[in-house]
C-alpha positions as CSV (number, residue, x, y, z in Angstrom):
1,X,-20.9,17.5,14.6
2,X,-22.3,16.1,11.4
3,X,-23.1,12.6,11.3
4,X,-21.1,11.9,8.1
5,X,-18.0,14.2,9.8
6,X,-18.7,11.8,12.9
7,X,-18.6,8.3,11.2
8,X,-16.0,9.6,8.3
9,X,-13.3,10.2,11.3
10,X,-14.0,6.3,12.7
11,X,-13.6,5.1,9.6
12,X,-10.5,6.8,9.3
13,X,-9.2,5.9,12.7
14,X,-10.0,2.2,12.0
15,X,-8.2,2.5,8.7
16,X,-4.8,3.5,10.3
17,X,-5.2,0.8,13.4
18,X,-3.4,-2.0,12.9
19,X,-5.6,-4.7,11.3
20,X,-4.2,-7.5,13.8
21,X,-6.1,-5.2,16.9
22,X,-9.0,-5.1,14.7
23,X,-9.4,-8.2,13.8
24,X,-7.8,-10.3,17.0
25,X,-10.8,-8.3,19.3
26,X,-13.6,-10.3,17.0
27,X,-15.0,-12.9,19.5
28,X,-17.3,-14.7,16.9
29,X,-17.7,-14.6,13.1
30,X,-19.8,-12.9,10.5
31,X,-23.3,-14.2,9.6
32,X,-22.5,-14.2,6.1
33,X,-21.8,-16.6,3.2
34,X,-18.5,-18.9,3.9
35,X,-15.9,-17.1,2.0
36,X,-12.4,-16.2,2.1
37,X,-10.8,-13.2,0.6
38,X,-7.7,-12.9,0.1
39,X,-4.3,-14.4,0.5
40,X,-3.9,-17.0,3.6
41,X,-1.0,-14.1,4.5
42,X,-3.2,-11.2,3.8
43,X,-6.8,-11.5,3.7
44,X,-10.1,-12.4,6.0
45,X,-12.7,-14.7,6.5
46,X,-16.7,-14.3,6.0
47,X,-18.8,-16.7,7.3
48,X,-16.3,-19.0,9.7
49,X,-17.4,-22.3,11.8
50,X,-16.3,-23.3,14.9
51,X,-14.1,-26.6,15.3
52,X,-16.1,-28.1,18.6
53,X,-13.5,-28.1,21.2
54,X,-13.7,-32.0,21.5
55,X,-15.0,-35.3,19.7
56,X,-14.5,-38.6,19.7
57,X,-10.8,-38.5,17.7
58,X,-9.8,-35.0,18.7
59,X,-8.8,-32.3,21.0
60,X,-8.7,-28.5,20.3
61,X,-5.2,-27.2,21.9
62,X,-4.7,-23.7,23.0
63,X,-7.9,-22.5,23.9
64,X,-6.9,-19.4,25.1
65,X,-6.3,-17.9,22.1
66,X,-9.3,-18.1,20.4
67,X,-8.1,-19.7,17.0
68,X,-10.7,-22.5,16.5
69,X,-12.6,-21.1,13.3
70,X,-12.2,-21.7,9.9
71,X,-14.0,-22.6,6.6
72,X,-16.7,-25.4,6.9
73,X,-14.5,-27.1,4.2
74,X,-11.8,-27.0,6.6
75,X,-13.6,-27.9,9.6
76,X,-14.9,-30.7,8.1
77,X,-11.6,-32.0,6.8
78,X,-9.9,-32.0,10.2
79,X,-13.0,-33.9,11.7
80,X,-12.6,-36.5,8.7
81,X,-9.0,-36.9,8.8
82,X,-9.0,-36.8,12.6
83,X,-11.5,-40.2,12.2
84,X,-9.9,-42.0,9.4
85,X,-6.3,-41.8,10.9
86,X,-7.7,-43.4,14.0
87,X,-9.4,-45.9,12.5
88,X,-7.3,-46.7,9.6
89,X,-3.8,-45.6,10.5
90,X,-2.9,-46.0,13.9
91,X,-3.2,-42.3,15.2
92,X,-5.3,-42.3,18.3
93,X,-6.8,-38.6,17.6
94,X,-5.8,-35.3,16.7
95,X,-4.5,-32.2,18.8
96,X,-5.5,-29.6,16.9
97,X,-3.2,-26.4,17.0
98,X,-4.3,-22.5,15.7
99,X,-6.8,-22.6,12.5
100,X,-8.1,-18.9,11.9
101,X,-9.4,-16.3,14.2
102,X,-13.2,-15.6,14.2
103,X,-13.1,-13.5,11.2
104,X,-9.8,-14.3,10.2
105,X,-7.2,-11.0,9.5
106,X,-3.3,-10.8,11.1
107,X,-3.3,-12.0,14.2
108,X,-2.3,-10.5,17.4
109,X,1.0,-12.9,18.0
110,X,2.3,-16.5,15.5
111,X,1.6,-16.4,12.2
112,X,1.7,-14.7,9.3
113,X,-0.5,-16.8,7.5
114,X,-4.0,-18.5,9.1
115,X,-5.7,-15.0,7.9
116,X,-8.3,-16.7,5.3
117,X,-9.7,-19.9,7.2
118,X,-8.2,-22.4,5.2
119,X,-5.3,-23.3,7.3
120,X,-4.5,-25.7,10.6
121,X,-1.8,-26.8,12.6
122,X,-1.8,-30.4,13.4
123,X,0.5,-31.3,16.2
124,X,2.9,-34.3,15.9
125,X,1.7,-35.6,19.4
126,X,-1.2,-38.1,19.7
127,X,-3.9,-37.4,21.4
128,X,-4.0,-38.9,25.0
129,X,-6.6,-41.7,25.7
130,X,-8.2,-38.8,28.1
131,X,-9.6,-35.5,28.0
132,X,-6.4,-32.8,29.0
133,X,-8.1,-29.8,31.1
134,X,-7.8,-26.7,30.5
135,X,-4.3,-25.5,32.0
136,X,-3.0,-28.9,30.1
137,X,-4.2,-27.6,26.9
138,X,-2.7,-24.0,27.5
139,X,0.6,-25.4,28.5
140,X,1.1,-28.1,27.3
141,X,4.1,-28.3,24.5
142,X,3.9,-30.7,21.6
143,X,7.4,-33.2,21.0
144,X,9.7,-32.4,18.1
145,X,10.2,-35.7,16.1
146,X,13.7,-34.1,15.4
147,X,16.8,-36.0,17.0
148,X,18.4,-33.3,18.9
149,X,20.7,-30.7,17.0
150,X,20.0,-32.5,13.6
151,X,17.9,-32.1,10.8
152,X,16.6,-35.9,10.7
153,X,13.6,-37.3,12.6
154,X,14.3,-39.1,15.8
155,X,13.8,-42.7,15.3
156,X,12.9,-43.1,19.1
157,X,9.8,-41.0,18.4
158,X,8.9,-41.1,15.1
159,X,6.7,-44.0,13.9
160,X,5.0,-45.5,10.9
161,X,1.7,-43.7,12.4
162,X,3.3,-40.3,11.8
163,X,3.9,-41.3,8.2
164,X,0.5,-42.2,7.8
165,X,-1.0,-39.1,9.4
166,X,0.5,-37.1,7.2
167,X,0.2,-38.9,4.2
168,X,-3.3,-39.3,4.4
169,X,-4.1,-35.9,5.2
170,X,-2.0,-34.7,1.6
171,X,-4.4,-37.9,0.2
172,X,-6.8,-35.2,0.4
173,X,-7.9,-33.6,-3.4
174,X,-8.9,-30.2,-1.8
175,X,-5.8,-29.9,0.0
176,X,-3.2,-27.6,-1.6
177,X,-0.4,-28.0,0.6
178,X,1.3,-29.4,4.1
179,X,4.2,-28.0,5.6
180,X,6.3,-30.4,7.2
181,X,10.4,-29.9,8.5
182,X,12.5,-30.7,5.7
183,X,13.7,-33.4,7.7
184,X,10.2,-34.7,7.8
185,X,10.1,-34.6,4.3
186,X,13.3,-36.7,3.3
187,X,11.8,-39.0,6.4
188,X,9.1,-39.4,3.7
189,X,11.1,-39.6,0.5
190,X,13.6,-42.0,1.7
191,X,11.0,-44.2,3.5
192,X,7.0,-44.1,2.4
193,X,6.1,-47.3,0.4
194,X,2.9,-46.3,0.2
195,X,1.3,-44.3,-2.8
196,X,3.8,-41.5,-3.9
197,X,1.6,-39.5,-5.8
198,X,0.6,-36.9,-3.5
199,X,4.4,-36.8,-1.6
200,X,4.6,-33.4,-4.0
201,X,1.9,-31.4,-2.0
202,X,4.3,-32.3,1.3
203,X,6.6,-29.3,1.4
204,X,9.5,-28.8,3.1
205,X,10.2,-25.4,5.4
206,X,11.6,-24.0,8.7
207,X,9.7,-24.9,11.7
208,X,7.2,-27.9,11.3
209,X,9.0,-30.4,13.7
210,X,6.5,-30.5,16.1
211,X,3.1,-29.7,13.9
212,X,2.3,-29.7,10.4
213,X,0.4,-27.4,9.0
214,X,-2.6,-28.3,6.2
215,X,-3.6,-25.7,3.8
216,X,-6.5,-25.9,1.6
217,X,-7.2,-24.2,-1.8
218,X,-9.6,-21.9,-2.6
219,X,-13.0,-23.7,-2.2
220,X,-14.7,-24.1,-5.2
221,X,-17.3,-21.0,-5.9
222,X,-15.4,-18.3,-3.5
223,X,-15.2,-14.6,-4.6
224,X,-12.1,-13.0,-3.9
225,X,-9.7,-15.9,-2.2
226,X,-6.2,-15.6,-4.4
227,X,-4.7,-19.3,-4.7
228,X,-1.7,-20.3,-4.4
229,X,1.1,-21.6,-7.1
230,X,0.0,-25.2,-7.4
231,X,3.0,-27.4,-6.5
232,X,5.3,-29.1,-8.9
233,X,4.2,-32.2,-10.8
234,X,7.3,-34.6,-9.1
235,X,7.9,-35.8,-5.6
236,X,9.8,-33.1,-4.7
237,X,12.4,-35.4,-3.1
238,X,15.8,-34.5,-5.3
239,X,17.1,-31.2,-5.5
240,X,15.0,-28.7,-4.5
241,X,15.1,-30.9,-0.4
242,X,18.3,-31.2,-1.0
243,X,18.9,-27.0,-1.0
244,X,17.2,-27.4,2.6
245,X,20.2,-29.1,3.9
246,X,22.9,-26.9,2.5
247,X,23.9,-25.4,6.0
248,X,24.1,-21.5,4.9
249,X,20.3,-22.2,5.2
250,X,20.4,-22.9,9.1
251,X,23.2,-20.3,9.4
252,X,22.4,-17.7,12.5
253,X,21.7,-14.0,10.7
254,X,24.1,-11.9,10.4
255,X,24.9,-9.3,13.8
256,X,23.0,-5.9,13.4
257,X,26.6,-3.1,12.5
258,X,26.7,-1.1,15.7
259,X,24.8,2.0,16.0
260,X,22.5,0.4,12.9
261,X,18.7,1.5,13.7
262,X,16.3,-1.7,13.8
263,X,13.8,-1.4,10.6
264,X,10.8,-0.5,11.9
265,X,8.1,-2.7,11.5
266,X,4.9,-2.0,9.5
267,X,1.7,-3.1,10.4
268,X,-0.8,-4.2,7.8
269,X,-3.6,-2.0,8.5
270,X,-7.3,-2.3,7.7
271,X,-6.7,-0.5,4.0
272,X,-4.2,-2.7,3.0
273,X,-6.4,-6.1,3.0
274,X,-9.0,-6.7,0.4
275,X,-12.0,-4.3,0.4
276,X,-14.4,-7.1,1.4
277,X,-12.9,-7.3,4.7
278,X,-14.0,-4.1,6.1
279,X,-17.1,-5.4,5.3
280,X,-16.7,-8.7,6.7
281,X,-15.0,-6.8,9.8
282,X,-18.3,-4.9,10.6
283,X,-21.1,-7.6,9.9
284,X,-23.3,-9.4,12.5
285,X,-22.5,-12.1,14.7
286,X,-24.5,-15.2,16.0
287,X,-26.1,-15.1,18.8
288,X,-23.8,-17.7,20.5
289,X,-20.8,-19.6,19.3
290,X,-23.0,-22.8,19.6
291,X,-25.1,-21.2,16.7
292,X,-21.9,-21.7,14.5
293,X,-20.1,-24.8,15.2
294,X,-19.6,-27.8,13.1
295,X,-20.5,-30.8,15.2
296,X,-21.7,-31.0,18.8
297,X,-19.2,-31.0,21.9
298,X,-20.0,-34.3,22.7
299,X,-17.8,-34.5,25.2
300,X,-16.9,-31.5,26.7
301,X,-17.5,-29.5,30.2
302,X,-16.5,-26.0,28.9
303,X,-19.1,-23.3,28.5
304,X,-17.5,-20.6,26.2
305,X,-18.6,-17.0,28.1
306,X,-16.5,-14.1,25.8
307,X,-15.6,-11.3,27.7
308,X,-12.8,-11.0,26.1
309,X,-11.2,-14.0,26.4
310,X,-13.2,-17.3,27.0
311,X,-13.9,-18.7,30.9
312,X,-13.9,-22.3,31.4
313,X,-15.3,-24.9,34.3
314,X,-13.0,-27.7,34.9
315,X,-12.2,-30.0,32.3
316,X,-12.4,-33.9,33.8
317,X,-10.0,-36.4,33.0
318,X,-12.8,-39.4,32.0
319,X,-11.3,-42.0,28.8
320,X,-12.2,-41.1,25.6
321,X,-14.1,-43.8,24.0
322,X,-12.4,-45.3,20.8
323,X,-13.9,-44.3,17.3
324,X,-15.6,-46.8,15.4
């Protein structure tokens, strides 16, 4: 068989397996220039950092799943935000939720979105005065601020902190968006005496009662990333929040007609991202994730070792020293 015949039919096969496969086996990133490409729902990620799995005012959750990397812009953010909300607004630290695969792309389970690097879930739950181990962080669930069966925040666990959090994180000129429960949102609008002007980039939608989710623009210089609509110039807090409480929005779908064939679902494949992605998809790795972190585990036990899916020694529960 020719070699052109030979590597033509791999190319094809790749081309027709779902991207998500493709790009949820990449254990580390591309050696490449930081860039994404794309749309944060359809798109890829050159270039990625690792968010260290632990600092002094954070905790990354869900380690499993291999979702730490992102765009150094990103990275950095989290690390910054994670350090002035402790020192400035009452937060202890952050648990941070899924950020990107290695080299971004559909992922295997979640999210539709988190394909470009430039977005992270931030849980709603501070972070504990102690390191969690391992099984902690896997199973661990963060607390909805909602009061049960309602669309307003529960006033036995939401606090002024929460407020803060969030608020300084949308203080923040390269973020684009956060995505917060609408109830979260009219929390915010009825309630936040502090600077208003950035209560526009805080946008209501479903989920979000238990994490918010920051989403950056397009880093300044990138090839290929697609931005998003920039939000509207007003607070947001009249009647488009409003049309999240009108209750045909919460109403349970409609029952499938008996008989009625599910759609199939169709998988994004290779072809359908941006071309740069294949290219991103078959680049070189580091050597080691260590090579391509932002930060030092400074206080961390866990030795990455990918086989697949990372192995960890135990995880001690010692304090976590305060941020200065």
């Amino acid at each position: 068989m020719g070699l052109s015949l030979l590597f033509g039919s791999s190319i094809a096969r790749a081309e027709t397996k779902p991207a998500k496969v493709l790009f949820g086996s990449e254990e580390l990133p591309s050696v490449q220039t930081a860039n994404p490409y794309g749309f944060y729902t359809k798109g890829c990620i050159a270039g990625a950092v690792a968010m260290p799995i632990d600092g002094p005012t954070w905790q990354a959750m869900r380690l499993e799943r291999n979702r730490r990397w992102g765009h150094p812009e990103l990275i950095s953010l989290v690390q910054d935000l994670s350090k002035e909300a402790a020192a400035k607004d009452g937060w202890p630290g952050l648990l941070v939720g899924d950020i990107s695969q290695p080299r971004g792309g559909p992922m295997l389970s979640g999210h539709a979105s988190h394909q470009v690097g430039l977005d992270a879930d931030i849980w709603l739950t501070p972070m504990p005065n102690r390191r969690l181990t391992y099984q902690e962080r896997t199973q661990k669930s963060a607390i909805s601020v909602l009061k049960k069966n309602t669309l307003k925040v529960d006033k036995s666990i939401w606090t002024q902190a929460h407020a803060n959090l969030i608020m300084r994180a949308a203080s923040y000129p390269n973020v684009e968006r956060l995505f917060v429960h609408p109830g979260i949102k009219k929390e915010l609008c009825d309630n936040w005496k502090g600077d208003r002007s950035n209560l526009n980039k805080v946008r209501p939608y479903y989920g979000h009662h238990y994490h918010f989710h920051i989403r950056l623009k397009c880093p300044a210089g990138s090839v290929g990333c697609k931005s998003q609509a920039r939000v509207p110039n007003d607070d947001s807090c009249g009647a488009p929040l409003a049309w999240w409480f009108e209750s045909a929005r919460w109403a349970p779908p409609k029952p499938a007609k008996p008989g009625k064939k599910p759609r199939k679902r169709i998988e994004k494949t290779l072809a359908d991202l941006p071309q740069a992605c294949t290219t991103v998809l078959n680049a070189n790795g580091p050597n080691s994730e260590a090579d391509v972190t932002l930060g030092k585990m400074v206080y961390s036990d866990v030795k990455l070792n990918y086989s697949g899916r990372p192995n960890f020694r135990t995880l001690t529960n010692i304090p976590i020293p305060v941020a200065k």
